[in-house]
VEXDOFI-972729 format. One line per 2 residues: for each residue x, y negated, z of N, C-alpha, C. Coordinates in steps of 0.05 Angstrom, whole numbers, plus 32768, in hexadecimal, padded with zeros to 4 digits. Each point is the difference from the previous one (the first is absolute). Layout:
BEGIN
X,Y,Z,X,Y,Z,X,Y,Z | ...
//
This chain:
BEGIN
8A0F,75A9,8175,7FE5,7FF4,8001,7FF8,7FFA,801D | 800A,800F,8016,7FEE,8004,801A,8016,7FE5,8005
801A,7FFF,7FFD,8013,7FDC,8000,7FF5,7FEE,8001 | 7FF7,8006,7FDD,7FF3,7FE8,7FFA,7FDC,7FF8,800A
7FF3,800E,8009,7FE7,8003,8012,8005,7FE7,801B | 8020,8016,800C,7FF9,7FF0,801C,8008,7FDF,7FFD
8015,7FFC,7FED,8002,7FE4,7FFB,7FF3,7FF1,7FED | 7FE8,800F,7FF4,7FEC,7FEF,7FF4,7FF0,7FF2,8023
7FF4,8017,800A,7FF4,8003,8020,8008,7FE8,800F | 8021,7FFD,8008,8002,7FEB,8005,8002,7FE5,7FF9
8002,7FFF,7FE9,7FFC,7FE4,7FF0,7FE7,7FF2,8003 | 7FEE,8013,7FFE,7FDC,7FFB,800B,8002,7FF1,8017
800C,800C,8016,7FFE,8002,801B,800F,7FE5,800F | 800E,7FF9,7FEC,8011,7FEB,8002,7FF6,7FE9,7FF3
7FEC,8001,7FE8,7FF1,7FE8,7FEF,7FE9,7FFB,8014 | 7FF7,8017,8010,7FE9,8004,8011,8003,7FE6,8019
8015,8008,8008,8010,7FED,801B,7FFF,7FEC,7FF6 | 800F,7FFB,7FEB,8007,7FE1,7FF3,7FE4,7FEE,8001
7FED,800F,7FF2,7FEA,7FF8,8002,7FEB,7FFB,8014 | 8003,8010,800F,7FF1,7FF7,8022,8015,7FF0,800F
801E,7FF7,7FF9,8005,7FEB,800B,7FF7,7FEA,8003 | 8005,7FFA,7FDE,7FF1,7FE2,7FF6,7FE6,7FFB,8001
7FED,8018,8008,7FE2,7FEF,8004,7FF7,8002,801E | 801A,8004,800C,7FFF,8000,801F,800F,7FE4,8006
8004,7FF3,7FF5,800B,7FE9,8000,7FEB,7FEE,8014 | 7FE1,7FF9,7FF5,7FEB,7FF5,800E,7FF3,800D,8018
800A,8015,8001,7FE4,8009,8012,8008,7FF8,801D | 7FF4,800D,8016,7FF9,7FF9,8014,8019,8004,8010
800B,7FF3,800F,8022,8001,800F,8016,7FFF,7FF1 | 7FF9,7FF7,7FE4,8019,7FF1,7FF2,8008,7FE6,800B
8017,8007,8006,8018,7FEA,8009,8003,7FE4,7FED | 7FFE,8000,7FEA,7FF8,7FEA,7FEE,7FF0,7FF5,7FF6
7FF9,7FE1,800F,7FEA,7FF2,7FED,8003,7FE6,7FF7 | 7FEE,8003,7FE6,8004,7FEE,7FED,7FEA,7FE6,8008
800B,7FEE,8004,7FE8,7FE9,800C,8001,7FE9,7FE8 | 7FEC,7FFB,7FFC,7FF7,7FE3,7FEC,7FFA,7FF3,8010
8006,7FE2,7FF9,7FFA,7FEE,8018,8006,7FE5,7FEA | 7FFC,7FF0,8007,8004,7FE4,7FF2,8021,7FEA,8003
8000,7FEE,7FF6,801C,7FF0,7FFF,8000,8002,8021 | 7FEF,7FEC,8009,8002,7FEB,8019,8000,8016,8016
7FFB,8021,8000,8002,800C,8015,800D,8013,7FFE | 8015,7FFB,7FED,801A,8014,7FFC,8013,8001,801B
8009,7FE6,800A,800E,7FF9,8012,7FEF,8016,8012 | 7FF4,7FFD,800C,7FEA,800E,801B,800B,8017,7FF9
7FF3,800F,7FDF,8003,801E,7FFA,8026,800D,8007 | 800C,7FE8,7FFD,8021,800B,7FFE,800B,8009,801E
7FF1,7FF1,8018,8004,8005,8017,7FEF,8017,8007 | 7FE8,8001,7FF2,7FF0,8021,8009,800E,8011,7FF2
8012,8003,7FE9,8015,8011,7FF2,8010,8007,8013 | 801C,7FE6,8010,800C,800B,8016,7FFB,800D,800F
7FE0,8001,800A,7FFC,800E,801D,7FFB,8016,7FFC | 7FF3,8008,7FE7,7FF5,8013,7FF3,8015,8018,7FFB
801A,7FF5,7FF9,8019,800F,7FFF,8005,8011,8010 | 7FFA,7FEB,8021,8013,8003,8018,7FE8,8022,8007
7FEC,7FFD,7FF4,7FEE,801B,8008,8007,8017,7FE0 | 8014,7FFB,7FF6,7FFD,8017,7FE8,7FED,7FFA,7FED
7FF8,7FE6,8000,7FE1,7FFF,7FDC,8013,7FE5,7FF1 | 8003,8010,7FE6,8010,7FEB,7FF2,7FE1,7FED,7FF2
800B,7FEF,8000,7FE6,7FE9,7FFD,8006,7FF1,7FE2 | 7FF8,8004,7FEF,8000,7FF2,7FD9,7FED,7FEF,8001
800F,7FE1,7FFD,7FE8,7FF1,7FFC,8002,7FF4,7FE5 | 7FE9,7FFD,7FF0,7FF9,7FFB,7FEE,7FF4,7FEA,7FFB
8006,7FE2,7FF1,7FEA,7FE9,8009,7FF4,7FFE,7FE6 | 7FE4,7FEE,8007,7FED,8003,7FED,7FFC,7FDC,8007
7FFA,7FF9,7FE4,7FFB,7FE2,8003,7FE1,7FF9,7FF2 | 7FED,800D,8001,7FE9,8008,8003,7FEA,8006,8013
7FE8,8001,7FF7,7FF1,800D,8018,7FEF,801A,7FED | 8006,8005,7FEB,7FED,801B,7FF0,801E,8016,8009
8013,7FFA,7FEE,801B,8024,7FFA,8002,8006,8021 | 7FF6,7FF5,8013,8012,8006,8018,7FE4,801E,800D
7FE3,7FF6,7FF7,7FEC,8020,8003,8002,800F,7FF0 | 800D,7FF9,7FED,7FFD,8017,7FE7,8015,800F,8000
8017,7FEF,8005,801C,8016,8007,7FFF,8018,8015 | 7FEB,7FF8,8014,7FFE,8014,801D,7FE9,800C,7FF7
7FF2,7FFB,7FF0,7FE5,8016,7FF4,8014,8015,7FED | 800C,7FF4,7FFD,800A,801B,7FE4,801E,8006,8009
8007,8003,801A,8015,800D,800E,8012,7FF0,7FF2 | 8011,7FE5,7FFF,8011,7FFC,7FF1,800C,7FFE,8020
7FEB,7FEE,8012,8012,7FF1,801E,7FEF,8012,800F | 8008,8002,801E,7FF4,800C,800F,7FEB,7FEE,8012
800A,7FED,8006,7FF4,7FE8,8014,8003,7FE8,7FE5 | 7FE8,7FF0,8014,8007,7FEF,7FFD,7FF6,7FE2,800E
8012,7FEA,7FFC,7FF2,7FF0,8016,8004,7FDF,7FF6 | 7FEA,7FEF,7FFB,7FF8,7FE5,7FF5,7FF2,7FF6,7FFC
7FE5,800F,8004,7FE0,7FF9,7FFF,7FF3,7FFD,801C | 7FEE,7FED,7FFD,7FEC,7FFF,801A,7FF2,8016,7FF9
7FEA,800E,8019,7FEE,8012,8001,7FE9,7FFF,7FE7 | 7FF3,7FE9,800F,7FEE,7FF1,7FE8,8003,8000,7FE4
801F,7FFF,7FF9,8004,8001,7FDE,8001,801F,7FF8 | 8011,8014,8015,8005,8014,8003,7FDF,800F,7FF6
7FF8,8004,800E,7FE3,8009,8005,7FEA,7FF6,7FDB | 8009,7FEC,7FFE,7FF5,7FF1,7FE6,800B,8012,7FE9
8018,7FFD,8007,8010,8009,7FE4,8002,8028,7FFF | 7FF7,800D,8011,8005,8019,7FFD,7FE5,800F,7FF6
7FE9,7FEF,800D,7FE5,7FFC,7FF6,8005,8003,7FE3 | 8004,7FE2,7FF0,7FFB,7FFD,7FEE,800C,8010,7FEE
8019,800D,8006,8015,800F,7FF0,7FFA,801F,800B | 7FE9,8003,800D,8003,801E,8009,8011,8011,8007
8012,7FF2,8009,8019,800F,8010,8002,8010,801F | 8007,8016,7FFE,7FFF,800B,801D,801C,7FF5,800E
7FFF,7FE7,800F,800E,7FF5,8012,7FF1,7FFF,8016 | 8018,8000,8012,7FF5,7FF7,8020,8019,7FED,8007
7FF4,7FF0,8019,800E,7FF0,800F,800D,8016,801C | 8018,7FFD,7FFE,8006,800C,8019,8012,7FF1,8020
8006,7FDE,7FF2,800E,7FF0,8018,7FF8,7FE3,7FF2 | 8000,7FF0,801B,800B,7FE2,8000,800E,7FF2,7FFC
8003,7FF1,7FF1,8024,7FF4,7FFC,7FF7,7FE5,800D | 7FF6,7FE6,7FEF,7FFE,7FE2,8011,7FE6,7FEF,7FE2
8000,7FEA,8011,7FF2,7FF4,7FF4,800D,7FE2,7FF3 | 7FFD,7FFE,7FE5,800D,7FEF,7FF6,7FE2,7FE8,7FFD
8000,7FEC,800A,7FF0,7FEB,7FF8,8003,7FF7,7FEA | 7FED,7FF2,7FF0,7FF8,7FFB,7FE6,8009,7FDF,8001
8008,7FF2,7FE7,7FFA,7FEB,8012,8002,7FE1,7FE8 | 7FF6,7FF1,8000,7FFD,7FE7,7FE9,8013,7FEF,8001
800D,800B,7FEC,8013,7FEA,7FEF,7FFF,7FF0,7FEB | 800D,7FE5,8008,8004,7FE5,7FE7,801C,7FF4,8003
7FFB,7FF8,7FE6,801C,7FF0,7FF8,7FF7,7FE0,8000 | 7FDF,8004,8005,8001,7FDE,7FF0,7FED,7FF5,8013
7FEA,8009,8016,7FFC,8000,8019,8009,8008,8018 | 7FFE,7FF0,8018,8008,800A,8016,7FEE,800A,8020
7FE9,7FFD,7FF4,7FF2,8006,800B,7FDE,8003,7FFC | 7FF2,800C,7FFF,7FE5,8012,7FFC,7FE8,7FE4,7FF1
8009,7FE9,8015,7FE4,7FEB,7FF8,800D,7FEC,7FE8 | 801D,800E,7FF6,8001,7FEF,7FEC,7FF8,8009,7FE4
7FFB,8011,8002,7FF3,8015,7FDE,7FEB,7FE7,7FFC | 8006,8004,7FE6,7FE8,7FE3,7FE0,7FF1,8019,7FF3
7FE9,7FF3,7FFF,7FE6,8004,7FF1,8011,8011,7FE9 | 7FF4,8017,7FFA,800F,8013,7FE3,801B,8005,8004
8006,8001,8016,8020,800E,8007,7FFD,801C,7FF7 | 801B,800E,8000,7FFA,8018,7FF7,8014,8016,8013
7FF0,8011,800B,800D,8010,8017,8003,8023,7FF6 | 8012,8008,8001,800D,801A,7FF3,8000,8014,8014
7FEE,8018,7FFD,7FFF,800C,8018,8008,801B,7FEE | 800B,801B,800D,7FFD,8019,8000,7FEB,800E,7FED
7FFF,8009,7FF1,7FE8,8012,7FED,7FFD,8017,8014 | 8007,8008,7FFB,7FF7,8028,8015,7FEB,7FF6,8011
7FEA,800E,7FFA,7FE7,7FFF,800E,8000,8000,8026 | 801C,8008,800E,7FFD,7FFA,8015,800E,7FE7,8012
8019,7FFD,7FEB,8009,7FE3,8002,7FEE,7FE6,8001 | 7FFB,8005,7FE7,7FDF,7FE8,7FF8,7FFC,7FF7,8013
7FF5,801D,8011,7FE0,7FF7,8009,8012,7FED,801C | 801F,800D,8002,800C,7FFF,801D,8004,7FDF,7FF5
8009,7FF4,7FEC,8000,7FEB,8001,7FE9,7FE5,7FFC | 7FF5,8010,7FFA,7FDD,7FF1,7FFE,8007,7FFA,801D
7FFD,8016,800E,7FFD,7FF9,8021,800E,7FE8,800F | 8019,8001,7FF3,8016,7FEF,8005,7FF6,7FE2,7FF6
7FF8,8001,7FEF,7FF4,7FE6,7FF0,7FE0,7FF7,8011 | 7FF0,8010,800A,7FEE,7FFB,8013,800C,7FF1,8017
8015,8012,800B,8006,7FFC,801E,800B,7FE5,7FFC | 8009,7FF7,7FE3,8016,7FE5,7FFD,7FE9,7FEF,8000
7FE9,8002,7FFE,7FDD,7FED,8000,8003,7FFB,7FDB | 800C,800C,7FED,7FFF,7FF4,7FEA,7FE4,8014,7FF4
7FFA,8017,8009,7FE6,8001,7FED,7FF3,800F,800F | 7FE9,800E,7FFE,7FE9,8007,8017,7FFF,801C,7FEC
8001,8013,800F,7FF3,8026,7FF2,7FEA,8003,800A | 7FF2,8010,7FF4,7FE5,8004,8000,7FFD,8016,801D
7FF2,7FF1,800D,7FF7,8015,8017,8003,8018,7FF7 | 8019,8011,8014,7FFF,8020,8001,8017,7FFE,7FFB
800B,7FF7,7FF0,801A,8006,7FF1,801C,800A,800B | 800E,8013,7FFB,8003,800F,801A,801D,8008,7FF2
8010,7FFA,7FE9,800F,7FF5,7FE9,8005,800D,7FE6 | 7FE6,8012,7FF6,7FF6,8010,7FF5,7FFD,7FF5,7FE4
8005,8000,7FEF,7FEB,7FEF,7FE6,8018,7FEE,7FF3 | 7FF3,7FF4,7FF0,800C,7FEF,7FEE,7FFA,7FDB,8007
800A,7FE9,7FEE,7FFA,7FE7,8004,7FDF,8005,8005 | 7FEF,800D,7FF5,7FE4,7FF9,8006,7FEF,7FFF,8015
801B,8002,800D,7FF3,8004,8021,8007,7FE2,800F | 8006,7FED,7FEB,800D,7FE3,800A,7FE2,7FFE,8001
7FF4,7FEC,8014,7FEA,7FEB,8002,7FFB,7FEC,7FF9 | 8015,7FF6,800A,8006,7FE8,8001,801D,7FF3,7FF8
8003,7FF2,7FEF,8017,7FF0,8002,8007,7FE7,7FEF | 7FF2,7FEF,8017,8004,7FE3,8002,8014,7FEF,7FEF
801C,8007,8002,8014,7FF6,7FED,8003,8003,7FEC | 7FF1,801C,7FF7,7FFE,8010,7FE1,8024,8009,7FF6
8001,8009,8015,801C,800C,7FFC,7FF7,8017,7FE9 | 8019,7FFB,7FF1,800A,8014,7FEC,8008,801C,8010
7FF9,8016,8002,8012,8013,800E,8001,8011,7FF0 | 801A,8006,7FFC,800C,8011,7FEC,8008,801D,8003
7FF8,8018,8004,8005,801D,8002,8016,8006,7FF2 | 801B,8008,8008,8013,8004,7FF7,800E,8021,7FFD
8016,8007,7FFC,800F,801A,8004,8005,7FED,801F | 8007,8018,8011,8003,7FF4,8018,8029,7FFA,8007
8005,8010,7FEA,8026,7FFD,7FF6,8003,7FE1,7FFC | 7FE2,7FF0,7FF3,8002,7FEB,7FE8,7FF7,7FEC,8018
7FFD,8000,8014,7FF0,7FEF,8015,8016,7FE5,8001 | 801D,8003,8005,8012,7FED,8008,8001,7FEF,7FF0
8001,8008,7FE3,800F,7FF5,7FE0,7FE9,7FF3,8000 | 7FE5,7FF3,800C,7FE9,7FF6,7FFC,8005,7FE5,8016
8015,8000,8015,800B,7FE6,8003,8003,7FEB,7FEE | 8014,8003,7FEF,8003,7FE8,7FF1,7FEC,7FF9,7FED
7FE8,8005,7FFB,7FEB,7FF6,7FF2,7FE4,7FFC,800F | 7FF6,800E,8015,7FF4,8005,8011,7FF9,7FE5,8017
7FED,7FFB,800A,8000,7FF6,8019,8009,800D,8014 | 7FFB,8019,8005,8003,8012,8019,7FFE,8015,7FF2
800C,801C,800D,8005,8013,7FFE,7FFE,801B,8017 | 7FF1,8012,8003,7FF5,8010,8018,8016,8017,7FF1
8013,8005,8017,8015,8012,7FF9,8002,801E,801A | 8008,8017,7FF3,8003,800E,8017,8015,8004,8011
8002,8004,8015,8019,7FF5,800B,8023,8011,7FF7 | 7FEC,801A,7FFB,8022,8007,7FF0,8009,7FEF,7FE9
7FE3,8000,7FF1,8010,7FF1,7FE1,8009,7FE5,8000 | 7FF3,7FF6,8020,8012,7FE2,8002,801B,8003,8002
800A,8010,8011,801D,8005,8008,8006,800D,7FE7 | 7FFE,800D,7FF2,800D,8005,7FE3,8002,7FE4,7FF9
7FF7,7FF5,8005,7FFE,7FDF,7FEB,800F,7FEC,800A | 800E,800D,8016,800F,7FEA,8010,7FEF,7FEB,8011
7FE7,8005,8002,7FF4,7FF5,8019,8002,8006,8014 | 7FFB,7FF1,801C,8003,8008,801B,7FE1,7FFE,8003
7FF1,8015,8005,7FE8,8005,8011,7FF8,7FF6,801A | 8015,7FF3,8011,7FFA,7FFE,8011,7FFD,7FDC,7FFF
8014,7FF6,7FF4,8001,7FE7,7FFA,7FED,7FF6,7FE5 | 8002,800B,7FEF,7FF4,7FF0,7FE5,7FE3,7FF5,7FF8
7FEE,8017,800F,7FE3,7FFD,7FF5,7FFC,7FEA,8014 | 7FE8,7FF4,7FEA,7FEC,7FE7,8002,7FEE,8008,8018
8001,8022,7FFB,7FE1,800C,800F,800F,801F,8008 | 7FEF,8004,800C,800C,8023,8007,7FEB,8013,8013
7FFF,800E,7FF8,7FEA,8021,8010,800D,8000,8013 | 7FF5,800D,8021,800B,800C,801A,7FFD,8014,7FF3
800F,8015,8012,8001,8020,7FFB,7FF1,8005,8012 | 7FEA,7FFE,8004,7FEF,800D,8013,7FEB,8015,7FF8
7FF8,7FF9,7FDC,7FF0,8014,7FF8,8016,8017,7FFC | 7FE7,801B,8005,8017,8015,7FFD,7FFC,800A,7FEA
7FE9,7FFE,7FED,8009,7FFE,7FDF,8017,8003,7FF5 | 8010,7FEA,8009,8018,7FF7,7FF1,8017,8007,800E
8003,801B,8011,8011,8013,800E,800F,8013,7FDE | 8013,7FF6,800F,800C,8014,7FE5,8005,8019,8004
8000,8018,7FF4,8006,8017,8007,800E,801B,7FEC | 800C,8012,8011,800A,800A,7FF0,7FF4,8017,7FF7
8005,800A,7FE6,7FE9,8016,7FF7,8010,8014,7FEF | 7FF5,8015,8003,8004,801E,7FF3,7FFA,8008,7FF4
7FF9,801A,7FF1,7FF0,800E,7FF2,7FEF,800E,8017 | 7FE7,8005,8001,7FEE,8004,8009,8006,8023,800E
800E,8015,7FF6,8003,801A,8004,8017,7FF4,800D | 800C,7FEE,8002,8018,7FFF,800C,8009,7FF0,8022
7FE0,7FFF,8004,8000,7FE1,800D,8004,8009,8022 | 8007,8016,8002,800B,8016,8023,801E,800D,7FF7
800D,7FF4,7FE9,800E,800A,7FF8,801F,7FF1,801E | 8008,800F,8007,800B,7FF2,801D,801C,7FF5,7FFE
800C,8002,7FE0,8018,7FF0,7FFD,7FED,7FE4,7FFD | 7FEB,8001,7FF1,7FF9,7FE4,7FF5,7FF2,7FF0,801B
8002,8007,8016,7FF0,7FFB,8015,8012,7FFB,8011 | 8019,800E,8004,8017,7FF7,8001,800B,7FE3,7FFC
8003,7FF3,7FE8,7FF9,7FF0,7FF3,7FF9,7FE8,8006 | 7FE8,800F,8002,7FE6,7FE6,800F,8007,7FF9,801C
800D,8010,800A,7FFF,8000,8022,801E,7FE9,8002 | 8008,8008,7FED,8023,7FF0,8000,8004,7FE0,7FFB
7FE2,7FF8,7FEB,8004,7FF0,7FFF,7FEE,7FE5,8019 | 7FEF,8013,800A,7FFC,7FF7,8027,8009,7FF6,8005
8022,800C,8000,800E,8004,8016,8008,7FD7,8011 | 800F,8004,800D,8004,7FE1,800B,800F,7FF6,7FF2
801A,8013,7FF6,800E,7FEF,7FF2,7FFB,7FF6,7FE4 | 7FEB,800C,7FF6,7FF8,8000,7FE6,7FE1,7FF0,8002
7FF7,7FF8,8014,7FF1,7FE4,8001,8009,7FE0,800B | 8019,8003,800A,8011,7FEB,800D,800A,7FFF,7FEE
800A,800D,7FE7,800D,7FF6,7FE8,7FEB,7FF0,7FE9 | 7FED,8000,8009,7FE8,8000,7FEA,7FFD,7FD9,8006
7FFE,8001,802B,7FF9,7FEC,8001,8011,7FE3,7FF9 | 8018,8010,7FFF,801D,7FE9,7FFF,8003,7FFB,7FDF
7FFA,8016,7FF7,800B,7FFF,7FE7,7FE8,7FEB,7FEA | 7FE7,8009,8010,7FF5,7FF6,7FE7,7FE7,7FE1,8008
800F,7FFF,8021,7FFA,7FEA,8011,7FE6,7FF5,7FFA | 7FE6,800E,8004,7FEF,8003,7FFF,7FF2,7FFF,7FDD
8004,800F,7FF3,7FFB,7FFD,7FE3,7FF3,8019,8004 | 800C,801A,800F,7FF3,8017,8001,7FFE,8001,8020
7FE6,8012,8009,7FFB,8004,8020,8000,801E,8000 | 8016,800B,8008,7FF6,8016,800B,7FE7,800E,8009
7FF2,8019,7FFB,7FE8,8009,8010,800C,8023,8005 | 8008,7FFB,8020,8003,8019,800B,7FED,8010,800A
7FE8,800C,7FE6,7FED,800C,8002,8002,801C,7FFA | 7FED,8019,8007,7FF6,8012,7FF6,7FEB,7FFC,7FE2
800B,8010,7FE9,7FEA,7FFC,7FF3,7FE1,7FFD,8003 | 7FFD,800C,801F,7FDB,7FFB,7FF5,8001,7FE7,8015
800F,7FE8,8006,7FF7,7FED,8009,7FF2,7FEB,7FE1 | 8003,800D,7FED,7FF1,7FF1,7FE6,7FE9,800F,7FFC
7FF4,8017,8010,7FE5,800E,7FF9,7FF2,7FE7,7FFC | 7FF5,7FF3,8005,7FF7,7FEB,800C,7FFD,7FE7,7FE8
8017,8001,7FF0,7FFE,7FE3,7FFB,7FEC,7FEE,7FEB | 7FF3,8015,7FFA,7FEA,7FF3,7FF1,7FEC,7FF1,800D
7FFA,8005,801A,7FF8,7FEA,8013,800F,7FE7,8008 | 8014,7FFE,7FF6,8013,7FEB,800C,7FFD,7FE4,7FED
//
């Protein structure tokens, strides 16, 4: 009996271990992280994987061809990071989904930008054309703006890119504008006059961002800083900060600039250079 005692004892002791291995998997100075990120910034993520090596953090990247599974996977511990959203959408979407995320780095800024197959330029749009923009309440508003800045319709004093079409004023041509899945933005070429696309899901589409649009956003607002985000208890966590600091680095923004020859801009920032950007 006293045998069989001590090797019951250890069997415990040993299920015990097993089990604080695997939920030590996430916590704080784990060597492995799981990053979600999108098609078009896999390339970028594969070179922050190499470097990431060369320091001991094995790097899993996971791509999401979406803009909802990629907060919900890192709210409910599936990824650890993650990185493909501007601040602005970021901030929108954790709101509305009540999620404890935080932003903890900078990655770059992808410009937004108006594409056609059947115009070539802004003053040729006809009376009841029909223009296909982004649904997600912060896209919208980002392409409303885009459609302002192009002189095709006037927003209501204040408008700051908040709201829905009802914040159009004005518009003279009586353009059709169509609120889409923002996946569905490209496939709205071939029927469409124009099309307001985001710059990753153009390059999924086989567009060049830098060449194609009719029209196109500067990256100057810092809204539309993309960043990378955590779980909120996790966000001093110093592998994931690690991370953030790697993808800084020179060689991993000189790859950004060649590779994606101005489609994405680097921003070699501290997170709280976006405290701010609701003034912007």
């Amino acid at each position: 009996m006293k045998k069989l005692a001590i090797i019951l004892v250890g069997l415990l002791l040993l299920l015990s271990a097993c089990g604080s291995n695997s939920s030590s998997d996430n916590s704080e100075g784990s060597k492995t992280v799981i990053v979600g990120t999108s098609s078009a910034e896999v390339p970028t993520w594969e070179l922050v994987k190499k470097l990431a090596k060369e320091k001991g953090i094995t790097l899993e990247i996971v791509k999401f061809d979406d803009y909802v599974q990629p907060n919900l996977a890192l709210d409910s511990g599936e990824i650890d990071i993650n990185a493909f959203q501007t601040v602005v959408y970021f901030d929108s979407f954790k709101k509305d989904r009540n999620l404890d995320l935080a932003a903890i780095g900078t990655t770059s800024i992808w410009p937004m930008g108006m594409y056609s197959k059947k115009i070539k330029e802004v003053s040729e749009f006809k009376d009841g054309d029909q223009v296909i923009i982004p649904k997600d309440p912060t896209n919208l508003g980002r392409a409303l703006l885009l459609m302002q800045k192009a002189g095709l319709i006037t927003l209501k004093e204040g408008f700051t890119g908040a709201g829905g079409l009802e914040n159009v004023e004005k518009n003279p041509k009586n353009l059709k504008i169509t609120p889409v899945d923002a996946g569905q933005t490209a496939r709205g070429l071939d029927d469409a006059a124009a099309s307001i696309i985001n710059c990753d899901m153009a390059i999924n589409a086989g567009l060049n961002p830098t060449k194609d649009p009719i029209f196109g956003e500067d990256a100057s607002n810092k809204a539309y800083v993309n960043i990378i985000a955590a779980q909120t208890k996790r966000k001093d966590d110093k592998t994931l900060k690690q991370i953030a600091d790697i993808y800084h680095t020179e060689e991993v923004t000189n790859f950004i600039k060649k590779h994606f020859n101005g489609a994405a801009i680097p921003v070699v920032e501290p997170i709280s250079y976006l405290d701010d950007y609701k003034q912007n």
